[in-house]
N, C-alpha and C positions, 0 to 999 in steps of 0.2 A: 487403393480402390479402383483407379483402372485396370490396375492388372487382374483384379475381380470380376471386372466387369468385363473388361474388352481384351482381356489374355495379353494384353499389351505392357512392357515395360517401357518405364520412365530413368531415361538416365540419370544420375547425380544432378549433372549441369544443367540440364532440362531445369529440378525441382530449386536450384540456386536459381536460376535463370525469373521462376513464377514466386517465388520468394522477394528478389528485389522487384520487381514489377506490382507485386500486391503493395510493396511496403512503399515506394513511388507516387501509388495511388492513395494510400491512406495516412500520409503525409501531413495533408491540409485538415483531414479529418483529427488527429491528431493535435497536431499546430493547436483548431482551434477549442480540445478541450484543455489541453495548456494554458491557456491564455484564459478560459472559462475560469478554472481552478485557481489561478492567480485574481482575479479580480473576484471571485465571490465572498460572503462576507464571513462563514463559515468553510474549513476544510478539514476532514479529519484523512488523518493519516498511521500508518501502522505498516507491519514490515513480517513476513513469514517468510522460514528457510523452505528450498526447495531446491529436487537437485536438478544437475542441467551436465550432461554427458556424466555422469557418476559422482561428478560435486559438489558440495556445496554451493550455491549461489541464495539468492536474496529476493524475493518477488516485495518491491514497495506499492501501496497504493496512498493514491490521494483523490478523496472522493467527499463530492458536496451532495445535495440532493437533486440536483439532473445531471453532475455527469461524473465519470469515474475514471481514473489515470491509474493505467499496471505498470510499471520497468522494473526488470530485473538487473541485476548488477552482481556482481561480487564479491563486493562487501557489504555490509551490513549499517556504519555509520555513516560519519558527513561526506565524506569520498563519494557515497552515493548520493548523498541528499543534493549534493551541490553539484554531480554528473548529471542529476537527472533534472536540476533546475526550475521546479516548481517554486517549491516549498521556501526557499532562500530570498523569491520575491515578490514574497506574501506578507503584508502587514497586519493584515485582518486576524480572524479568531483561529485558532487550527488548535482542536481535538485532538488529541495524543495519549497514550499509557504512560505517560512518565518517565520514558526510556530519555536519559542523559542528552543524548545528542540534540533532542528538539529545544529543548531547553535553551539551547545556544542560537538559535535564528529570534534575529528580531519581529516578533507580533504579539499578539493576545493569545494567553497560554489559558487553553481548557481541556480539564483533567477528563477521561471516558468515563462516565461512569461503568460501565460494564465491563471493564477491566478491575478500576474499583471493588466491583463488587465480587468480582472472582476472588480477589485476595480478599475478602472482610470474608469471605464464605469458607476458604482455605482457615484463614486466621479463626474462625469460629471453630471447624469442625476439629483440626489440630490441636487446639488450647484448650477448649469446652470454658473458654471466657465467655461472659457473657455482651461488653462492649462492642464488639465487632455487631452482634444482632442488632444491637440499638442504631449503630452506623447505618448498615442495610435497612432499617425499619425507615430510617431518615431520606438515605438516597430513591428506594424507592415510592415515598406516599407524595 
């Protein structure tokens, strides 16, 4: 964008240089929705691939209803969950899809519904059962 603007190049070191200086500053910002997310009484959490220099990597979130925590990582299970230190000192309620590894921190386990209902909607349209409708008819009234 400066060199858009102002025909000016920005060297590498420059944009490392305004990278840790942002990150410096938004520290404390950080810090304290960490510390929000640990102590609220609801957290829900969920994990989507995404790449990063042509990779695979991991974007996690943990997010309540005021605030929302992104870290990406490189793996995908507790290697993250416990790098990224939320979630592991949380006792309260935390929302999750049912993926194996939440399962393993100690709190109150609540299943998404909207994950739920993805697969009762899969399992209806696949099967042409009629069970999975009644599930959905259940979860959402």
């Amino acid at each position: 964008m400066i060199d858009d603007l102002y025909g000016l190049e920005v060297s590498p070191a420059t944009l490392l240089a305004w990278i840790e200086e942002a990150g410096q500053m938004l520290r404390p910002a950080v810090e304290s929705i960490t510390q929000a997310l640990i102590e609220a009484p609801v957290v829900h959490a969920d994990e989507s691939g995404l790449r990063v220099a042509s990779c695979l990597h991991w974007l996690h979130t943990a997010a309540s209803e005021t605030h929302t925590w992104y870290g990406v990582h490189t793996k995908r299970g507790m290697e993250a969950i416990e790098a990224h230190g939320i979630l592991p000192k949380r006792i309260a309620t935390l929302v999750h899809d049912c993926w194996k590894p939440y399962w393993k921190l100690e709190c109150v386990h609540a299943l998404c519904n909207a994950h739920l209902l993805r697969e009762l909607v899969f399992l209806h349209e696949s099967t042409g059962q009629t069970w999975p409708q009644c599930m959905i008819d259940i979860l959402i009234s």
